[in-house]
C-alpha positions in Angstrom: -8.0 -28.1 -34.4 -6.7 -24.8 -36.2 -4.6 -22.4 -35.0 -6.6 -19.3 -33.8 -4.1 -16.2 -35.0 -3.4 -18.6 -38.3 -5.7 -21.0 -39.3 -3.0 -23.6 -39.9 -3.2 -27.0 -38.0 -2.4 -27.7 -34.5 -0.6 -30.5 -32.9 -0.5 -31.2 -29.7 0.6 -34.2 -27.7 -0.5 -35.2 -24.1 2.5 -35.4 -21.4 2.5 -37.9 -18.4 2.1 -34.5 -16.7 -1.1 -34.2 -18.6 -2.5 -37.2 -17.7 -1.4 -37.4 -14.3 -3.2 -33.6 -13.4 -6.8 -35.2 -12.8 -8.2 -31.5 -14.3 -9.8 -30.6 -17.2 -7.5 -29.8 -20.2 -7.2 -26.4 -22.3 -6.3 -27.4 -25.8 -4.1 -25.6 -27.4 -6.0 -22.7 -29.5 -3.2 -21.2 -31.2 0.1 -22.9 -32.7 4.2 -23.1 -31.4 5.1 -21.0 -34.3 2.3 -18.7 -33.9 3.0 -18.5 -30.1 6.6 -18.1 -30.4 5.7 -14.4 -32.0 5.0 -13.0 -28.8 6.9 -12.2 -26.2 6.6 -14.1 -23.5 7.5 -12.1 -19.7 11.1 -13.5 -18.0 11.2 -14.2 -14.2 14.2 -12.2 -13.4 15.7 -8.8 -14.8 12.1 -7.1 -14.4 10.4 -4.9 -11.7 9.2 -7.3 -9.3 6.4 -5.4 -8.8 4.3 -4.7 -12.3 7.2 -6.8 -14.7 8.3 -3.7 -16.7 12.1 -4.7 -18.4 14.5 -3.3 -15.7 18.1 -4.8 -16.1 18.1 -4.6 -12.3 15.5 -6.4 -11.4 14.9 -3.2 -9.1 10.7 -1.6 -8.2 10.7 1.2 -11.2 10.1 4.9 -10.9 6.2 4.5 -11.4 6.0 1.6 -8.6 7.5 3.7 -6.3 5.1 6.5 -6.7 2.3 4.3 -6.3 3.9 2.4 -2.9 4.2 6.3 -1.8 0.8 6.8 -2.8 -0.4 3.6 -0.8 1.9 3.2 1.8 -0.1 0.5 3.3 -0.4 -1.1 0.3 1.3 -4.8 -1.4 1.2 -3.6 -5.1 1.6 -6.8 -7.2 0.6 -6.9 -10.6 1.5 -10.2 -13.0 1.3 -10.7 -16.9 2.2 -13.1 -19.4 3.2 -11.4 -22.7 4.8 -7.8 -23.5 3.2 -5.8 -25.8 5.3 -6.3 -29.2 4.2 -6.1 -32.7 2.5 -9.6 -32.9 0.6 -8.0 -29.7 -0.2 -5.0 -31.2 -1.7 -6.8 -34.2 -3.9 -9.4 -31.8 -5.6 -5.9 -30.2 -6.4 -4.5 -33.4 -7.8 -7.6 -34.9 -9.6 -8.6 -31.6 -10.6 -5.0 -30.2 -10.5 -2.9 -32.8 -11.8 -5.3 -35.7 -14.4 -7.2 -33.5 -13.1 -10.5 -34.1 -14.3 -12.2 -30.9 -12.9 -15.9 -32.1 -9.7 -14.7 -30.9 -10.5 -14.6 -27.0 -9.8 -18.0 -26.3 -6.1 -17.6 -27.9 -4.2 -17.5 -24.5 -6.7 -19.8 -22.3 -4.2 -22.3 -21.9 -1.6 -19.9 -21.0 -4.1 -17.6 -18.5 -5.2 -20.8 -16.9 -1.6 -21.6 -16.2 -1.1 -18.4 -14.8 -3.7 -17.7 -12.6 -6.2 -20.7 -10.7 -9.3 -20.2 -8.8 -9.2 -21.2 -4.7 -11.1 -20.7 -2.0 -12.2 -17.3 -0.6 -10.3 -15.7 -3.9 -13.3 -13.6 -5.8 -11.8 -12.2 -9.9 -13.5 -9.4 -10.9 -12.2 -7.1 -13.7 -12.0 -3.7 -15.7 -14.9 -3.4 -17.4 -16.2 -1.4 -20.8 -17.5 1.9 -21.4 -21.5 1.0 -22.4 -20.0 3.0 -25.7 -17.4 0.6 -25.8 -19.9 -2.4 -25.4 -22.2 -1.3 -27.5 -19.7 -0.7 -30.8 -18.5 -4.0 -30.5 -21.0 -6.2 -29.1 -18.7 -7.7 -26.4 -16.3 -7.1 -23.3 -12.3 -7.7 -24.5 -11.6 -8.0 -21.0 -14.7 -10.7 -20.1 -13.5 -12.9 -23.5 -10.2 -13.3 -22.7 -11.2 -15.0 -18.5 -14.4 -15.9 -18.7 -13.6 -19.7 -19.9 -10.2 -19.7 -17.6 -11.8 -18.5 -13.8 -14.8 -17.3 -12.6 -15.8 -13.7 -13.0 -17.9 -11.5 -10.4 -18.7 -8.0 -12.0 -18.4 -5.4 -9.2 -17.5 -2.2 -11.4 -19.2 -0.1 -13.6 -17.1 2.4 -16.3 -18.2 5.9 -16.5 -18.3 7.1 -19.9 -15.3 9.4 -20.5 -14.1 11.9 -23.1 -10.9 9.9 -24.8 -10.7 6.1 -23.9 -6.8 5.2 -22.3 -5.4 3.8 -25.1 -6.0 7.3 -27.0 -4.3 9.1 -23.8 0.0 10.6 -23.6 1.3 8.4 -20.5 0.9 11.7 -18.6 -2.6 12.1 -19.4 -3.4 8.7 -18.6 -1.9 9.3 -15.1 -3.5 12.6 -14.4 -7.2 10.6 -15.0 -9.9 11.1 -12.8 -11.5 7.9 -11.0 -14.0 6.7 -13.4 -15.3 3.7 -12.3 -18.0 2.7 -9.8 -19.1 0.1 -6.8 -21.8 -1.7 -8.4 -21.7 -4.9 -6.6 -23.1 -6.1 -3.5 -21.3 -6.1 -0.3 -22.7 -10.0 0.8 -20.9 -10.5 -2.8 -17.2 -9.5 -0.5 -18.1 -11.3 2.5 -15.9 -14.2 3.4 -13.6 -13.2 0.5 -9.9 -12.8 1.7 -8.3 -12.0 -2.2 -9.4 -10.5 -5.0 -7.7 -10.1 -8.5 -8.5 -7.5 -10.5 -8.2 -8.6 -14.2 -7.8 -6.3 -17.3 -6.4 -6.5 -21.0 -3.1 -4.3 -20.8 -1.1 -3.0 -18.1 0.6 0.3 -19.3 0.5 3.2 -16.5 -1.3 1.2 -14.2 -3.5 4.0 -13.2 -6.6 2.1 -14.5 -6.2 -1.3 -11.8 -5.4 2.1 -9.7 -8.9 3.3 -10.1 -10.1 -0.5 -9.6 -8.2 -0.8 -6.1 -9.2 2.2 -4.6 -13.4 1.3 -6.3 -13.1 -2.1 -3.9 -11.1 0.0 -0.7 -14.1 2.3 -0.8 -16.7 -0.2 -0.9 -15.4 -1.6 2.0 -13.3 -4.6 0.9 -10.1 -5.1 3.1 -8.7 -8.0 2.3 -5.7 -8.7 -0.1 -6.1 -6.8 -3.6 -3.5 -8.0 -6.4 -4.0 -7.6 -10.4 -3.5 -9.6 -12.9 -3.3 -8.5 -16.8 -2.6 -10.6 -20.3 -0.1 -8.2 -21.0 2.6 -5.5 -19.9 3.0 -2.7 -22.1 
């Protein structure tokens, strides 16, 4: 198989682990020395809460505003990479060029990260239509799609700038623009849901998504999950 991000050959070799797992296996779709290039998230040293680098392991500045903002609240959000210049490089390629083969890059490291159970529901950030319509696809719905099972429950209003084109401030300071569009039969008997999305920079977009599901009614445990924290 070649390497997604290089097109040079891949070689993998099953473990005992492997064998031993009685589940389906990802295959590797992108190479060790491709892989290597991106920076990979410690355990310890980072803001328990959303994994930004803090030498003291201590809840950052931003994470605190939020807790005071949701008091009632357990704020957890996980990631795999940070956002370096190999990432930057995948986003432009795979958002902003339209090359869709580059989805399945990370499967094997999103499916190690994150595993469906019972009464857990994934839903995720969704597009703007404009968004949808000028590339042909959801970013967010290519990266999980083959790695858990996704329920669509939001709908993006179509907004002046995107995030990405936003000052941290302004990105903060953004109105709620997403909507309920699921059905409330589709909550029932659900105790978790993870809210998936591409990057994790302000958090004020998985924000927008916690408070969508609070409203509609949901009252169970909310967490996020993201492939990577700016």
């Amino acid at each position: 198989m070649a390497c997604l991000w290089c097109h040079g050959a891949i070689e993998s070799t099953l473990t005992v682990a492997d064998i031993l797992c009685f589940r389906p296996l990802q295959p590797p779709r992108i190479c060790s020395e491709c892989l290597a290039t991106f920076q990979r998230i410690p355990k310890v040293n980072i803001c328990p809460v959303c994994q930004r680098l803090n030498t003291k392991g201590e809840v950052c500045e931003q994470c605190q505003a939020w807790q005071q903002l949701w008091p009632n609240e357990r704020i957890e959000n996980q990631a795999v990479f940070y956002y370096n210049q190999t990432m930057q490089a995948f986003f432009q390629r795979y958002k902003g060029d339209g090359d869709y083969r580059l989805a399945a890059c990370f499967q094997a490291q999103l499916g190690a990260a994150i595993k469906p159970r019972s009464k857990r529901l994934f839903t995720y950030i969704p597009s703007a239509p404009s968004h949808f319509a000028q590339r042909g696809f959801d970013p967010v719905v290519g990266l999980f799609k083959d790695v858990v099972p996704l329920v669509t429950l939001m709908a993006k209003v179509e907004t002046a700038q995107s995030q990405a084109q936003k000052s941290r401030q302004a990105r903060l300071d953004t109105p709620q623009f997403l909507t309920f569009t699921g059905g409330r039969r589709q909550l029932k008997g659900i105790d978790e849901i993870i809210i998936l999305d591409d990057i994790y920079t302000t958090g004020r977009t998985l924000m927008h998504g916690r408070t969508c599901l609070r409203q509609a009614g949901f009252n169970g445990d909310l967490k996020t999950f993201c492939l990577v924290r700016a």
